[in-house]
C-alpha positions as CSV (number, residue, x, y, z in Angstrom):
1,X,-40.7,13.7,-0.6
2,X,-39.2,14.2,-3.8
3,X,-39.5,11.5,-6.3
4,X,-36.8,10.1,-7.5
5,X,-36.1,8.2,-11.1
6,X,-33.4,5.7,-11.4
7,X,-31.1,7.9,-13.5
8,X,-31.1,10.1,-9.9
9,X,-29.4,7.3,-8.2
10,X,-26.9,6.3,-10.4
11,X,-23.3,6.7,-9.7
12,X,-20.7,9.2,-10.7
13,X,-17.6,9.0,-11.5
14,X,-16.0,11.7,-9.7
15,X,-16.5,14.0,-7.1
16,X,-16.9,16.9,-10.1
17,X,-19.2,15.2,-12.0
18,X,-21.5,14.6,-9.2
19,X,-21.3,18.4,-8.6
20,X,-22.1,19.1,-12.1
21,X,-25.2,16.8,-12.1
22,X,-26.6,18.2,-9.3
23,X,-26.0,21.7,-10.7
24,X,-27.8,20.9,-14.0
25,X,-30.5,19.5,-11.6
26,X,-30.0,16.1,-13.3
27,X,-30.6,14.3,-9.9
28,X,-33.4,16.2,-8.6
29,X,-35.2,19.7,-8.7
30,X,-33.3,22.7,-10.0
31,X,-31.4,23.7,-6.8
32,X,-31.6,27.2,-7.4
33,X,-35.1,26.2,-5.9
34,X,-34.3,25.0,-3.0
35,X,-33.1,26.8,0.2
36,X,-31.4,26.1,3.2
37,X,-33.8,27.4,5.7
38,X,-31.5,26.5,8.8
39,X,-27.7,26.3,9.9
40,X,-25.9,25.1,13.1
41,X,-22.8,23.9,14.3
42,X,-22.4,20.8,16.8
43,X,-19.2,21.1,19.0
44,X,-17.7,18.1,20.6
45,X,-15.3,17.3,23.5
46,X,-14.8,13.9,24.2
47,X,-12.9,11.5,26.5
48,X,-14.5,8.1,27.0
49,X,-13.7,6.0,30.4
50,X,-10.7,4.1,30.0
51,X,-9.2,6.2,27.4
52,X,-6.0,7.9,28.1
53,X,-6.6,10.8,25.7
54,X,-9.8,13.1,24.3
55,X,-10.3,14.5,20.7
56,X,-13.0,17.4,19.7
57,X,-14.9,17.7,17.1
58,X,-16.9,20.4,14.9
59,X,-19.7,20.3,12.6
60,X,-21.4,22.5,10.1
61,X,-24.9,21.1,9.1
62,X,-27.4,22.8,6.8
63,X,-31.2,21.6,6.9
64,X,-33.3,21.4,4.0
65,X,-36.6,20.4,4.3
66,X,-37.1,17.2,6.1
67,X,-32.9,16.4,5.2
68,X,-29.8,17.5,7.0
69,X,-26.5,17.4,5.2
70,X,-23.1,17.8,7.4
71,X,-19.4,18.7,6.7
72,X,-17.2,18.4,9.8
73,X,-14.2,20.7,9.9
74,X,-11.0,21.5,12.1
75,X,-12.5,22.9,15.8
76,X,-12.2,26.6,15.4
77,X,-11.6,27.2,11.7
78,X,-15.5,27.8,10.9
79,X,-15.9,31.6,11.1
80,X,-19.1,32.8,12.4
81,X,-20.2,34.4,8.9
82,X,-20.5,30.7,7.8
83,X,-23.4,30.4,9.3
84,X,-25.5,33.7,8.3
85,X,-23.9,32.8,4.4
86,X,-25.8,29.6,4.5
87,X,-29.6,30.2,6.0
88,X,-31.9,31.6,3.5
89,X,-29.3,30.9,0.6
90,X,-30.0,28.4,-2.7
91,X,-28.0,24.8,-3.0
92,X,-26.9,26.5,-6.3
93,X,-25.3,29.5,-5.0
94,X,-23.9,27.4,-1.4
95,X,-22.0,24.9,-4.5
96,X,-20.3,28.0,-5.1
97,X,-19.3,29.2,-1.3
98,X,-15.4,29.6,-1.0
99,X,-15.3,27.6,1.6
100,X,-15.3,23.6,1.2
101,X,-17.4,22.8,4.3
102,X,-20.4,25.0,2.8
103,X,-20.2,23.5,-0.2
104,X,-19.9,19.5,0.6
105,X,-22.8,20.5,3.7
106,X,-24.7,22.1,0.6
107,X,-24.0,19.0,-1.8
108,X,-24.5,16.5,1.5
109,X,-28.2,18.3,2.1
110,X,-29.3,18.1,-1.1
111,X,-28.4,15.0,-1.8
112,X,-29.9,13.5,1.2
113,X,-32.9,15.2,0.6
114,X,-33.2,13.5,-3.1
115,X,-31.9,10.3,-2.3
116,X,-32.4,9.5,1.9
117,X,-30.7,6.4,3.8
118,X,-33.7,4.2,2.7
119,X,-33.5,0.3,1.1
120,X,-34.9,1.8,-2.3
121,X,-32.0,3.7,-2.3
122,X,-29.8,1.2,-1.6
123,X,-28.9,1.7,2.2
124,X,-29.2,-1.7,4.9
125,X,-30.2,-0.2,8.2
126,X,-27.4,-0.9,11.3
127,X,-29.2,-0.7,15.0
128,X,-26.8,1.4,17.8
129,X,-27.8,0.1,20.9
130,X,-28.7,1.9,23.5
131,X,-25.3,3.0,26.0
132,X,-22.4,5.1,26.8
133,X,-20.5,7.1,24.3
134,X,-17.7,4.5,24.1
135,X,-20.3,1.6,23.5
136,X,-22.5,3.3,21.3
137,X,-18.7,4.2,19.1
138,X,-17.8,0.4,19.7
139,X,-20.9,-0.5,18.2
140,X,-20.6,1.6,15.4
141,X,-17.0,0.4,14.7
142,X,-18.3,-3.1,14.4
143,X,-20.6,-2.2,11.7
144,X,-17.9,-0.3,9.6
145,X,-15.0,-2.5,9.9
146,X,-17.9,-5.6,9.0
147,X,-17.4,-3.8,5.6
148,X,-14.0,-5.1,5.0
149,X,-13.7,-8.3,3.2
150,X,-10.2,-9.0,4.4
151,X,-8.1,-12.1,6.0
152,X,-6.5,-11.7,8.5
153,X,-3.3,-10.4,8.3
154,X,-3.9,-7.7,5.6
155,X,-3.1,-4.2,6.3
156,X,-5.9,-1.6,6.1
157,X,-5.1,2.2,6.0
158,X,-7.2,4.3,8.4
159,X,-7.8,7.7,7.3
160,X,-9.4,9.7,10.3
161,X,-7.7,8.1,13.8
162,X,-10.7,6.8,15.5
163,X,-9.7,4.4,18.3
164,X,-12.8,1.9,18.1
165,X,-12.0,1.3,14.5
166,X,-8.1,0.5,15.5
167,X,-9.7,-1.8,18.1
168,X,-11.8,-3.5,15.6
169,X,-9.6,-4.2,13.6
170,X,-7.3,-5.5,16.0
171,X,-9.8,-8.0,16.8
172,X,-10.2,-9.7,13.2
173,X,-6.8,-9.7,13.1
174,X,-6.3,-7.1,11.0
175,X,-2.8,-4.6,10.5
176,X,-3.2,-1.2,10.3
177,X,-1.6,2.3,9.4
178,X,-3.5,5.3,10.9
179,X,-3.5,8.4,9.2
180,X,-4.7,11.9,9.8
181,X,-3.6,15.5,9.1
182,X,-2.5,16.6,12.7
183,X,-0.2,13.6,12.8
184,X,0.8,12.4,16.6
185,X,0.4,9.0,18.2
186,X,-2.5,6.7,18.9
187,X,-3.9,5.9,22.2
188,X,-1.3,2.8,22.3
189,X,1.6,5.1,21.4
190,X,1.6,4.2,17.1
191,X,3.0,7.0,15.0
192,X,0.4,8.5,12.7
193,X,1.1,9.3,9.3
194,X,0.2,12.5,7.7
195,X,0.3,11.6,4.2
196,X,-2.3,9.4,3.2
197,X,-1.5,8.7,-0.4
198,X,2.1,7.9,0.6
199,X,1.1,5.2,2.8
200,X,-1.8,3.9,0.9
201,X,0.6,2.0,-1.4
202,X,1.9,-0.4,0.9
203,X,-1.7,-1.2,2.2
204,X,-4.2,-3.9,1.3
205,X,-7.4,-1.6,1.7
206,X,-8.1,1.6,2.5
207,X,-10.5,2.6,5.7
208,X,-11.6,6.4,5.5
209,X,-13.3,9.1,7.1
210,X,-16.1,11.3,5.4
211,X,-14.2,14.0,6.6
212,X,-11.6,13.5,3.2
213,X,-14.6,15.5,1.4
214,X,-13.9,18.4,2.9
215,X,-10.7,18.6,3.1
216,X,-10.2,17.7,-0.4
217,X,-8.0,14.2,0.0
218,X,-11.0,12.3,-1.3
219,X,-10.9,12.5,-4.5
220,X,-7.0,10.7,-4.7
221,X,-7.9,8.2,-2.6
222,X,-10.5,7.0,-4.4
223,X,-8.2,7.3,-7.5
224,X,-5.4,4.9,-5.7
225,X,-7.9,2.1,-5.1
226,X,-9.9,2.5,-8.5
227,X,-6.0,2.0,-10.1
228,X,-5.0,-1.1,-7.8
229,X,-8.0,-2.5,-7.4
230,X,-8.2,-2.0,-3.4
231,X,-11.1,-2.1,-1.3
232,X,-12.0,1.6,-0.1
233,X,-14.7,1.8,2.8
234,X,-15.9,4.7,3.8
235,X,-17.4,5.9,7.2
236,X,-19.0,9.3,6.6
237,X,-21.1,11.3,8.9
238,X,-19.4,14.0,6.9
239,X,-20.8,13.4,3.3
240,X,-22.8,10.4,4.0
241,X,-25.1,10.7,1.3
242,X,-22.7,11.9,-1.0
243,X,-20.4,8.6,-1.0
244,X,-22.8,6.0,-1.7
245,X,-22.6,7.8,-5.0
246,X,-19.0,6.6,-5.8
247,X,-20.2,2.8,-5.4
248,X,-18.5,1.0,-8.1
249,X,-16.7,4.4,-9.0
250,X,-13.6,2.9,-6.0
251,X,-15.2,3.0,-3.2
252,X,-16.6,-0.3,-2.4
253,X,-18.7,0.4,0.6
254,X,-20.2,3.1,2.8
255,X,-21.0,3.3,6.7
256,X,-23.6,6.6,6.2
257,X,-24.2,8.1,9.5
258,X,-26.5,11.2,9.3
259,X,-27.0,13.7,11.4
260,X,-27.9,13.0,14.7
261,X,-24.6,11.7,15.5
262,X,-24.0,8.4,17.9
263,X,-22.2,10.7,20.4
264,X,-25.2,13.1,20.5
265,X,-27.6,10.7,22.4
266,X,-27.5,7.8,24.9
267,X,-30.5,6.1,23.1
268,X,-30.5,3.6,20.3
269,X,-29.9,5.0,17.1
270,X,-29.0,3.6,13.2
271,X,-26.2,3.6,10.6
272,X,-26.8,3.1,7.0
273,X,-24.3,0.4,5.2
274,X,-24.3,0.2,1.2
275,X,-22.3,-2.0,-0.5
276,X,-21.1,-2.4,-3.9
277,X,-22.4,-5.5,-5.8
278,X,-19.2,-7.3,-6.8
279,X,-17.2,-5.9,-4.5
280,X,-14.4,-4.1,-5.8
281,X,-14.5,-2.6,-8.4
């Protein structure tokens, strides 16, 4: 394992700047050194029991070394030549890739191999019990929405539709707006807003998916609750060792869940929760 100094752990203050620290091998080893000696995706179709509706999903992960780092993406928009761009190729040159899920899998690998989901670094572990897909994503709602240091009452924006986290917030009394790109209707027939920043100003906190990383709607979010002082929490299997590096930066806490995913595997498994001393910040 690499070591790692305390100036490697320290936070950033944007998304860029991380980039550029990890270019200039400021948080690790050079990473023109360091290959990606293996690239997959991981394709989803889900409908749990109960549930009147299904959702897929798609994942690019790169491995390096002993660490896997993962950028989800839009089912069917990762060309094939992603994956023969990635294996054998530098960090350096993969930070560079014209395509953003490369580059945040690139960042995310790297990253976790410097700085994994450990207590030195941070990270609390969260058990998954053992269980269906639906209780194993019930589970894991608990533990992100736990993040939220909210009355009841408030109204939290959800960035990234997932129907557990509506549920759990439902049940700590919680409002909510839910957000995400395709737009539509929840599982209980809510509208869902496209726009993210547009509805994040009339919302106490903001609940968001790792998947803003890739898709580049990260970086104004975190900007909206830096300005108004708003809680951000993220839940990031996309990115999750990216994010903890915005602690104090607006985001106030992180649900990291690495690769292998909860909806991989019926056995017990872990998230990773960080949070930022203070609270916001």
């Amino acid at each position: 394992m690499t070591a790692v100094s305390a100036s490697s752990t320290a936070p950033c203050r944007t998304y860029d700047e991380l980039v550029a620290r990890v270019r200039e091998g400021a948080l690790g080893p050079d990473p023109h050194t360091q290959r990606v000696a293996v690239a997959f995706t991981t394709r989803q179709a889900v409908r749990h029991d109960g549930r009147g509706t299904g959702y897929r999903n798609e994942v690019l992960s790169l491995r390096l070394a002993e660490a896997v780092g993962s950028c989800a993406v839009e089912p069917g928009e990762l060309p094939d030549s992603a994956l023969d761009d990635c294996v054998g190729a530098d960090v350096a040159r993969l930070l560079d890739h014209p395509l953003a899920a490369v580059r945040v899998a690139a960042l995310d690998a790297y990253l976790m191999h410097v700085t994994p989901h450990t207590p030195d670094h941070g990270a609390l572990p969260v058990a998954l019990p053992a269980g269906s897909s639906l209780g194993k994503s019930t589970a894991r709602a608990k533990a992100v929405v736990e993040l939220l240091d909210l009355p009841a009452g408030s109204t939290v924006l959800v960035v990234g539709v997932v129907n557990s986290l509506l549920e759990a917030l439902r049940s700590r009394g919680l409002g909510y707006v839910p957000c995400d790109l395709k737009g539509g209707v929840t599982e209980w027939g809510e509208p869902v807003v496209a726009d993210a920043l547009a509805a994040a100003g009339s919302c106490d906190a903001l609940l968001v998916s790792g998947m803003t990383l890739g898709n580049g709607s990260f970086e104004p979010l975190r900007e909206h609750a830096l300005r108004h002082g708003k809680q951000l929490v993220m839940f990031a299997q996309t990115g999750s060792a990216v994010l903890p590096r915005f602690l104090g930066h607006g985001v106030s806490a992180v649900c990291a869940e690495p690769y292998p995913f909860f909806w991989l595997d019926g056995g017990p498994g872990v998230v990773h929760r960080y949070r930022c001393p203070g609270g916001v910040q």
